[in-house]
N, C-alpha and C positions, 0 to 999 in steps of 0.2 A: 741443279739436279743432284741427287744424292749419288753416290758410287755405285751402288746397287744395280738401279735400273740406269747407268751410263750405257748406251749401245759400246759395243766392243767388235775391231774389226781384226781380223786375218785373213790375210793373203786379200784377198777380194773379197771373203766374205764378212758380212754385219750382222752380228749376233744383236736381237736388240735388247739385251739386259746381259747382264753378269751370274746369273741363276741358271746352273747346268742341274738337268735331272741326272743324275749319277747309273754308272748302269746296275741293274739289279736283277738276279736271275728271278723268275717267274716258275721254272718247272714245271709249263705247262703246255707244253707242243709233243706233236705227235711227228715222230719223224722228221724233226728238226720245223714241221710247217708250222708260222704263225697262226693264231688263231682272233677269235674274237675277243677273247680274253686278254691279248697282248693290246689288241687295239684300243679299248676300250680303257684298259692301264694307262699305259703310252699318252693316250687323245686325252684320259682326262687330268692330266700333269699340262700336256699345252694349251686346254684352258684354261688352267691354274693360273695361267703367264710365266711357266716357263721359257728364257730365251734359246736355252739350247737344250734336245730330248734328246739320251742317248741310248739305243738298245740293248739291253740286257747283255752279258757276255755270249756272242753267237758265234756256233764253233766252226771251223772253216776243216773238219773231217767229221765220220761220224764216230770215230773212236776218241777225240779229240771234247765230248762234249763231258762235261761235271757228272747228269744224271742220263739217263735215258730221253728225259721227258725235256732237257735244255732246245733251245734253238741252235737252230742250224745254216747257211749259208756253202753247203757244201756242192749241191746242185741246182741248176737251172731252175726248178721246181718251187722254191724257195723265196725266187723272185717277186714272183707278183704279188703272192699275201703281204709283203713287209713294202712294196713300193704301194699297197693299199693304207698301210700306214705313216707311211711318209707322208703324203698327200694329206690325211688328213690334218699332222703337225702344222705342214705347212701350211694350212686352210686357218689355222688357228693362229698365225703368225710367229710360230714356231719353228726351229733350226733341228733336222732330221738328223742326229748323227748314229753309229753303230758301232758296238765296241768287236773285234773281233778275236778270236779267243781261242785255246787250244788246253785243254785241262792238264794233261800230260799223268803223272802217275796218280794225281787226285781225283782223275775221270771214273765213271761210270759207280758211281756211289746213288744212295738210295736219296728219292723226294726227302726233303730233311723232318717234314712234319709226320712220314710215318715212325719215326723215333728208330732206327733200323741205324747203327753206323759200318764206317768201313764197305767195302764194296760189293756189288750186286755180281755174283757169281755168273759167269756165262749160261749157264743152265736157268736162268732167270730172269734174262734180257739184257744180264750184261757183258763184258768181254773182259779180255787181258788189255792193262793200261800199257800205255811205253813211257819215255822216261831218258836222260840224259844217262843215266846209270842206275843201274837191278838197285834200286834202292828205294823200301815203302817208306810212306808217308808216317804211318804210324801203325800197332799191332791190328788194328780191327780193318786195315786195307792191304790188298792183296801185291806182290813184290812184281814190278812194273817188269818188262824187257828194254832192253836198254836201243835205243833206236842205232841204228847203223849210219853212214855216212850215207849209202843212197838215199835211205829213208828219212831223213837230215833234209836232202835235197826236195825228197818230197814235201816237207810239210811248208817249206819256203814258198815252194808252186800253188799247195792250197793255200797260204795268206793272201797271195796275188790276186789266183784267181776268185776268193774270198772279195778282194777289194773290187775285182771290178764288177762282179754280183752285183755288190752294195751300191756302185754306182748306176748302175742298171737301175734297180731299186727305187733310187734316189733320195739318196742318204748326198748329202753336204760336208759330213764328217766323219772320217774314218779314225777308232784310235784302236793302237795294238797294245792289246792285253801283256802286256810283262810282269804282273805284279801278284799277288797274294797265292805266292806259291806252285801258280800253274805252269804249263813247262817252260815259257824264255823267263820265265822268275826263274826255274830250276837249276834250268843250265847258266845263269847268270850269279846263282848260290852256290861258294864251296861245301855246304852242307847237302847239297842235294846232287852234282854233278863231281864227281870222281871222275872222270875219261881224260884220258891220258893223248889224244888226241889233238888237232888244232881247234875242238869244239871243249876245251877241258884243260883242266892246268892254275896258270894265269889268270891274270887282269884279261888281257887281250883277246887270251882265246874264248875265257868264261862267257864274254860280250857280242861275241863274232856271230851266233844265231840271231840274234836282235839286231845287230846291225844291219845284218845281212835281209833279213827280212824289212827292216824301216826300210833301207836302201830301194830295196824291190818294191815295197809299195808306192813309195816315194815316186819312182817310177814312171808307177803305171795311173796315180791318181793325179787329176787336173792342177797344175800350178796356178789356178785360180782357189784350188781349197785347202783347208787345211789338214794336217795329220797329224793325230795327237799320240802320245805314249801315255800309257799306267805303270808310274813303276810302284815298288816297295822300294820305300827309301833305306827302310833297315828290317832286317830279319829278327832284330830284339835278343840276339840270341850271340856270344861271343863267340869270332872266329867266322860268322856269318856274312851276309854281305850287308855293306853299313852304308850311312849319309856322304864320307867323304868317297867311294866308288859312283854313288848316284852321282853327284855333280859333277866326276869324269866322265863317267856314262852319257848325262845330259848333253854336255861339250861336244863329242862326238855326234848324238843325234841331233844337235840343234844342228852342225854342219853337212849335215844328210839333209837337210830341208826341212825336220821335222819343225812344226812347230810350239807344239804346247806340253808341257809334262805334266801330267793329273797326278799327284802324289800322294800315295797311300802310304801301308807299312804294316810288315807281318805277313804272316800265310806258309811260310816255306817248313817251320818249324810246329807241331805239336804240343809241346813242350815251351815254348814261350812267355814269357812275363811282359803284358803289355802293359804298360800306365796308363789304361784311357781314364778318356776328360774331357772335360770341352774345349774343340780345336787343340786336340792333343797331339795331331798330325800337322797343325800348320806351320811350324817352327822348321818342319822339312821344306816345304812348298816355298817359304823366305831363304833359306840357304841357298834349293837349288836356282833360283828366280835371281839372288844376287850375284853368287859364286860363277855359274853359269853363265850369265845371259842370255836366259830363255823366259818365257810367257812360261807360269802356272796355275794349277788350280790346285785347289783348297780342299782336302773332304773330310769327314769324320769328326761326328758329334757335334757340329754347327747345327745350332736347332734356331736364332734369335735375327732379327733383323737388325739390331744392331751393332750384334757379334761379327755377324757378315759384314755388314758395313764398316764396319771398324779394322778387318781385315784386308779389304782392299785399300781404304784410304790410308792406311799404314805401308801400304804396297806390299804385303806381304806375300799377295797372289793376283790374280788377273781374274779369275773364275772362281764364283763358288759351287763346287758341286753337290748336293743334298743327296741323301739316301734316305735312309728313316724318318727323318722327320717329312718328306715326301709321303712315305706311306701313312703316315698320322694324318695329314694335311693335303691332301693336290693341290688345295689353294694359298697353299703360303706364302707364292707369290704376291698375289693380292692383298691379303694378310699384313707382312712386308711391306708392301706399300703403304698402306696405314698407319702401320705403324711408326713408320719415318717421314708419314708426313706426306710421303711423294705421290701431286694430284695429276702426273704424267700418265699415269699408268691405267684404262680404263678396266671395267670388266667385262665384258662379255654382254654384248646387246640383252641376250635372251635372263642374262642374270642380274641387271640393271635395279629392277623394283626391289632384289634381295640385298643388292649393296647398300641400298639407301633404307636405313632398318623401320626407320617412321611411316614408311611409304606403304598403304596396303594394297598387297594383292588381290588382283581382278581376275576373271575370267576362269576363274578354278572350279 
């Protein structure tokens, strides 16, 4: 069997392939509620053959969301529409998982296809961002309030209560957003937190939010599943936060119980010179995976199946996660299959006569 579609287990759970759908914001809820639109995204990636779905960055406050229109997990409410999409993943033999997220001073900015940047003025449906420190993003976003130490405490309570939503839900995977800039990226970057407190400083203190929040979900989610992190493995930007912090970082969360670290890179900085490429980011996800001794995934710019495959049997990562080449493709999975050959992998009863291209279609 090829690496690709090798089922892959943690804690208890068996992911049955190595193909994570990456999360990707949609911009299309109201009031943080799923809609038809997320379901119908979502559902048609797991019958792609996706083995793991994960949802979109969903924000566990309502100030806490990227746009207005993001998902939300912040109330009761919220429940039933997304455990409507669980259900179906899992119909499809699909692993339901849900990124949980908190935007921090990048919140409340415009749908990005209305060409609008920088942020939605409270007078327009959006609000004052917060922030580890009165510090914007860049000129065309508005200068965040720097969060207090109560309000520290509170955002720890909304991840929790966040996570056990999700289990509610019924999501199988929980991972916490720390990376492209949002706020435990923030306070994790000396570029973006300044606070002179025990949330600010240091190594130690810069990491103490994240901790503190893996620690609390950790918690409160089933030691039969697993918990993942998104970090940025580097800011790209010098004096930022860089690859060798990440795989201290890692070290500490894999000792919390986390299990997997999904590694990206970039977001906290404006001003950035990124070198993308193909799997331009995997050479972090091999560091932290060796350095460490943690399970990772993979993401950015993997569009081939035997890029992918080449990067687990190199061990470079555990998971591959897709983005874009997703939204090109649902079925890449299957795709993939083919294209390495691998006759494990079926499709889909009802799409059966389409797999086999000689085969004609009846009853239309």
């Amino acid at each position: 069997m090829t690496k690709l579609f090798e089922p892959f287990t943690l804690r208890e759970l068996k992911l049955p392939n190595r193909i994570a759908v990456s999360p990707m914001c949609q911009y299309s809820a109201q009031d943080g509620v799923a809609n038809d639109w997320h379901l119908v995204h979502l559902g048609s990636r797991a019958v792609g053959g996706a083995g793991l779905v994960v949802v979109e960055a969903t924000s566990v406050l309502p100030e806490g969301r990227i746009t207005p229109e993001d998902l939300g997990i912040w109330d009761d409410k919220h429940i039933e529409p997304l455990r409507r999409i669980t259900q179906f993943l899992e119909g499809q033999g699909a692993v339901a998982g849900i990124q949980l997220a908190h935007a921090g001073r990048k919140a409340s900015t415009w749908q990005p296809w209305l060409g609008k940047q920088g942020t939605v003025p409270p007078s327009e449906g959006g609000w004052v961002p917060v922030a580890p420190s009165a510090i914007g993003f860049g000129p065309d976003h508005a200068e965040p309030e720097a969060l207090s130490q109560d309000e520290i405490q509170e955002v720890i309570a909304a991840f929790v209560a966040a996570a056990k939503r999700s289990l509610a839900a019924g999501f199988k995977v929980v991972e916490i957003h720390a990376a492209h800039g949002y706020l435990l990226h923030q306070f994790l970057s000396p570029l973006s937190n300044r606070r002179e407190d025990e949330y600010g400083g240091n190594f130690e203190n810069r990491i103490r939010l994240l901790l503190d929040v893996a620690g609390a979900i950790r918690d409160v989610w089933p030691a039969a599943l697993p918990v993942f992190v998104r970090l940025s493995a580097t800011d790209w930007v010098e004096d930022g936060w860089n690859a060798e912090e990440s795989v201290a970082l890692a070290q500490r969360l894999k000792s919390l119980g986390i299990d997997l670290i999904d590694v990206s890179s970039g977001g906290t900085s404006a001003n950035a010179e990124i070198p993308t490429g193909p799997g331009y980011q995997t050479a972090f996800a091999e560091q932290i995976k060796r350095e460490a001794g943690i399970a990772t995934g993979a993401v950015g710019m993997i569009t081939e199946a035997v890029q992918a495959e080449h990067i687990l049997r190199t061990g470079q990562a555990d998971l591959i996660f897709l983005a874009r080449e997703l939204l090109r493709d649902p079925y890449w999975p299957l795709h993939a299959a083919e294209a390495l050959h691998e006759r494990s992998v079926p499709w889909p009863a009802q799409y059966l006569r389409a797999a086999h291209r000689d085969t004609p279609i009846r009853g239309a």
